[in-house]
C-alpha positions in Angstrom: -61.6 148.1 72.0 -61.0 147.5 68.7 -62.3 144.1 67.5 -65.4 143.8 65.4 -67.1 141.2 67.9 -68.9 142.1 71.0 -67.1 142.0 73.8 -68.1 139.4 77.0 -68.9 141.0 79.8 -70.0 139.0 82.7 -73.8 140.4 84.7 -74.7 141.6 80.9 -75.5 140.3 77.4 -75.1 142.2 74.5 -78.4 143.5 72.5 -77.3 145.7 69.7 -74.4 146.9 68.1 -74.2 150.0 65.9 -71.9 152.0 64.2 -70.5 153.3 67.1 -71.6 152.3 70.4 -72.4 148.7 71.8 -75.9 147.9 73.8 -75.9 145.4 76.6 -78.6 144.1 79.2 -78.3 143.6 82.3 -78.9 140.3 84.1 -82.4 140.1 85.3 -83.2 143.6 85.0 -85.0 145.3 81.6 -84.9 148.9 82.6 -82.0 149.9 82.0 -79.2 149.1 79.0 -75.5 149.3 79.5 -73.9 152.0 76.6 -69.9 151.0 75.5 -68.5 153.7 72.9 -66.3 151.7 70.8 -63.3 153.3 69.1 -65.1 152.6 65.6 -65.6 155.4 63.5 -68.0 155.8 60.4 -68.3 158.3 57.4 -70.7 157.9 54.4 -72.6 155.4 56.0 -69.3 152.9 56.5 -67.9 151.8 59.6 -63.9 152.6 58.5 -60.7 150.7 59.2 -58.7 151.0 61.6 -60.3 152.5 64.8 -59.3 155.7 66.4 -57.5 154.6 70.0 -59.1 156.1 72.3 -62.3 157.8 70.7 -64.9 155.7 72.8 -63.6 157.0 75.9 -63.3 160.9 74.8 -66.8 160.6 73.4 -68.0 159.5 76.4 -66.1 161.5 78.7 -67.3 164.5 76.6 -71.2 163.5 77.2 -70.7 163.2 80.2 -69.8 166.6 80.9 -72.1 168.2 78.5 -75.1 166.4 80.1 -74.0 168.1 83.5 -73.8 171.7 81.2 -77.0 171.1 80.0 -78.7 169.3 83.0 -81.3 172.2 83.6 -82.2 172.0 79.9 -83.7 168.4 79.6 -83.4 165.3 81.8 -80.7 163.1 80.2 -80.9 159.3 80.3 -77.3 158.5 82.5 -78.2 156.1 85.8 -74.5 155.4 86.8 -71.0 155.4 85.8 -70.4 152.3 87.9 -69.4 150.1 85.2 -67.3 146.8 84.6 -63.5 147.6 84.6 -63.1 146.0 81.1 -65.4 149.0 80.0 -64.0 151.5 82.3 -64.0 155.0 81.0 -66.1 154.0 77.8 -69.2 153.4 79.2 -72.4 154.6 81.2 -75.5 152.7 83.1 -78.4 154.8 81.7 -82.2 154.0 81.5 -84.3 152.1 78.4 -85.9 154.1 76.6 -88.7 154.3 73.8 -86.2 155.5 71.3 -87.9 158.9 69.3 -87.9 157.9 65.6 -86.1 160.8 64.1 -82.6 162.5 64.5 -83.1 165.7 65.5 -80.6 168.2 63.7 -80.1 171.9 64.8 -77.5 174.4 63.0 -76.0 177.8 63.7 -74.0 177.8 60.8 -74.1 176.7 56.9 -72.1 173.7 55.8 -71.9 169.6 55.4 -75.2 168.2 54.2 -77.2 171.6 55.0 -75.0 173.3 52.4 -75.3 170.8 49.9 -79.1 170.3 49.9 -79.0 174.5 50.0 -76.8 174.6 46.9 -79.2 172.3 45.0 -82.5 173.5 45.9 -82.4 176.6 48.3 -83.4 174.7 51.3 -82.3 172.8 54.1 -84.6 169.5 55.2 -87.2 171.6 53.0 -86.9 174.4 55.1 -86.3 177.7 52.5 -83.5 179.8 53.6 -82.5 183.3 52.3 -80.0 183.7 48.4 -76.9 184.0 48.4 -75.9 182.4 51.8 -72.3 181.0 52.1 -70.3 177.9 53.3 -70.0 178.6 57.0 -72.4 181.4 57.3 -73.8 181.9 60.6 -77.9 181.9 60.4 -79.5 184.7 62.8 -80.7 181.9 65.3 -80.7 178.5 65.4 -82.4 176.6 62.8 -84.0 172.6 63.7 -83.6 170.1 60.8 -84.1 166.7 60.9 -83.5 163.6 59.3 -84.8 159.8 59.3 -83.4 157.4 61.4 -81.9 154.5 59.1 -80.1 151.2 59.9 -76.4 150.6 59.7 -75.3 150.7 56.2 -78.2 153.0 54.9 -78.7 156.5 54.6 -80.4 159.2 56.7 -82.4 161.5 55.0 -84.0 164.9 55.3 -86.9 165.1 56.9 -89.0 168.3 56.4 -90.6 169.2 59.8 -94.7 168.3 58.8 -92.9 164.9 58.5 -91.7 165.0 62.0 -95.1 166.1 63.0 -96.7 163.3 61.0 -94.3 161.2 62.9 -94.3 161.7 66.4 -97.4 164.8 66.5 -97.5 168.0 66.0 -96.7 169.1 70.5 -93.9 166.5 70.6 -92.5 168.2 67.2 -92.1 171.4 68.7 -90.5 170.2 71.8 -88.0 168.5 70.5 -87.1 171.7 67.9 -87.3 173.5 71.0 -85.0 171.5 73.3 -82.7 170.8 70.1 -82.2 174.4 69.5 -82.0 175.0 73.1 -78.9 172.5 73.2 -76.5 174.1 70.7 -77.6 177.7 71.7 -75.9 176.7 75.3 -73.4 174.4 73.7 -72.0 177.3 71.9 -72.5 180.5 74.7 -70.1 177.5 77.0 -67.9 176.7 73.5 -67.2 180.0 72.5 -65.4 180.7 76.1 -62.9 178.0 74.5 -62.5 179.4 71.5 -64.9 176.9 69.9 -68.0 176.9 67.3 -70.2 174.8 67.4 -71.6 174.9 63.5 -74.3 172.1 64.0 -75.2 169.3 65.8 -77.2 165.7 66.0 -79.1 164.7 69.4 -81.4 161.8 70.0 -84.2 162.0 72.8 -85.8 158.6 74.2 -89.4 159.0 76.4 -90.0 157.7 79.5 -92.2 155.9 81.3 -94.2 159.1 82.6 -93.8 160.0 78.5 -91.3 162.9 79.2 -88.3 163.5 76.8 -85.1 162.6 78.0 -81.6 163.0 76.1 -79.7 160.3 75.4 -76.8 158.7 73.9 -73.8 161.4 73.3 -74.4 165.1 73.0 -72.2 167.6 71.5 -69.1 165.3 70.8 -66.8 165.6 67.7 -68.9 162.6 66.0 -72.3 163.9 66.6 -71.7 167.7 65.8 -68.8 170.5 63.9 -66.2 171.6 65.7 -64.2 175.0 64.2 -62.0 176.9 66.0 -63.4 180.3 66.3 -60.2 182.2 65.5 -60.4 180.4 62.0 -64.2 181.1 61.0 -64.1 182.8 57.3 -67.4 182.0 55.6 -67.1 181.2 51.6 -64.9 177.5 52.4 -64.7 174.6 54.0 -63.5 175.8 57.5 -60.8 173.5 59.4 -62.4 171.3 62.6 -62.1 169.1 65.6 -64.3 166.4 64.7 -64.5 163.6 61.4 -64.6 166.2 59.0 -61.1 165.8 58.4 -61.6 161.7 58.0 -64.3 162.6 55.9 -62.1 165.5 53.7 -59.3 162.5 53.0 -61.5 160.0 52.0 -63.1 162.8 49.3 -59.4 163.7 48.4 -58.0 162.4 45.1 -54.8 161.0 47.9 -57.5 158.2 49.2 -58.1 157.2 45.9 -61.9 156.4 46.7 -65.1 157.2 44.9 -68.1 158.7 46.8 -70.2 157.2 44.4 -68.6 153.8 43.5 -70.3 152.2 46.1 -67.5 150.3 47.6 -66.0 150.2 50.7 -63.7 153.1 51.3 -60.2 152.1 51.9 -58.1 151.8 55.2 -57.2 154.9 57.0 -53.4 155.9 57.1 -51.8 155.5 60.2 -51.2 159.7 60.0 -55.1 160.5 59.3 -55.5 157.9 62.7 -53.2 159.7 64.4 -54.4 163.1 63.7 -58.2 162.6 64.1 -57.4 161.0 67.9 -55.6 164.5 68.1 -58.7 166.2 67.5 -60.9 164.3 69.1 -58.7 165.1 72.4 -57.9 168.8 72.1 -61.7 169.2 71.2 -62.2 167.3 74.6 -59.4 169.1 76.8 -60.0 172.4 74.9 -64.3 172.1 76.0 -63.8 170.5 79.4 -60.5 172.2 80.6 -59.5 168.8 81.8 -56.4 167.0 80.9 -57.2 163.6 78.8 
């Protein structure tokens, strides 16, 4: 799947696409939405060329598993994996749901976006952390941050948590930094088995139609959270990962040639950075699940 235009596939037509993943409805039913993780991959807000072979399918693969690891935690929003064969292995039946207006954030450890924000201003999504914390410090328990949910092409930004209580009131708020937390304290306890960190995270929760949370589209996967291998972890730099950190290193290297702050399009991955970031995305996959890819 790598062509910009939705793909046809007969019994459904397609609602939404976003950075990522691809929305479709069934025919003659509006409970449910059928979920395709495309092989796109975005960084700084742009969806980059080429696509990573193979990243839909790890991405979902990987949910899929993690929603059985964390099954006991919250409900999750996966009806079948009884899909078309065009789609096979990249896609998941699941229920429609009234989509929760923010992304909720959680962090064990100090870096990315977090760090910068600390750098600046000694917080993180206006929450005041402690001097003299480092890049890749671990914090004492897990921290919830959040962040505004914008369209493709625009930026999300920090959301301090009377915001998120503003937004969706002030019992939901602590659920969700509850079940957020929750989620990467057992990601990482089953992670660190494998040798893995898990430095932070990004979840999205839907509500039902009894008005229960329910988790839904990826969790724990190399595009929606940090991957470091634990026998690298050496707080004071930029640690070394499984996930889009690396894409996103290269296009800040003076090699891509690109400007942050120009504005423009980044240019076209090389065929070695493609190659290396399906690497990553796999080992994080076989490494976590214990199952061949």
């Amino acid at each position: 799947m790598t062509s910009d235009a939705p793909l046809e596939i007969p019994g459904f037509a397609h609602l939404y696409s976003g950075k990522v993943r691809d929305l479709y409805v069934p025919d003659g039913r509006d409970d449910q939405l059928l979920l395709v993780a495309s092989d796109r991959i975005s960084a700084f807000d742009f969806i980059l060329d080429p696509p990573i072979p193979d990243k839909g399918a790890v991405l979902t693969q990987l949910s899929l598993w993690w929603f059985e690891q964390l099954a006991d935690l919250v409900p999750n929003h996966v009806v079948s994996t009884d899909v078309p064969d065009v789609v096979q292995g990249r896609a998941v039946l699941v229920q429609r749901l009234e989509m929760v207006p923010v992304e909720c954030v959680a962090r064990a450890y100090l870096t990315g976006g977090g760090l910068r924000e600390y750098q600046a201003d000694g917080t993180v999504s206006g929450l005041e952390l402690p001097e003299g914390l480092r890049d890749g410090d671990r914090f004492d328990v897990p921290i919830f941050t959040a962040s505004t949910k914008a369209p493709v092409g625009e930026h999300d930004e920090p959301m301090p948590y009377e915001d998120v209580e503003a937004a969706v009131g002030t019992a939901r708020a602590a659920e969700l930094r509850d079940i957020t937390t929750r989620i990467l304290t057992r990601g990482n306890e089953i992670a660190a088995e494998r040798g893995i960190l898990i430095a932070d995270t990004k979840v999205e929760f839907g509500v039902d139609a009894t008005g229960g949370l329910v988790l839904a589209d990826e969790v724990l996967t190399p595009d929606s959270s940090r991957f470091w291998p634990a026998d690298q972890w050496e707080p004071g730099h930029t640690q070394p990962s499984f996930d889009k950190e690396f894409v996103r290193e290269w296009l800040l290297s003076p090699e891509s040639g690109w400007s942050k702050s120009s504005g423009e399009a980044p240019p076209a991955l090389p065929i070695e950075v493609v190659e290396r970031t399906r690497a990553k995305y796999v080992e994080a996959y076989e490494r976590l699940t214990g199952r061949t890819f």
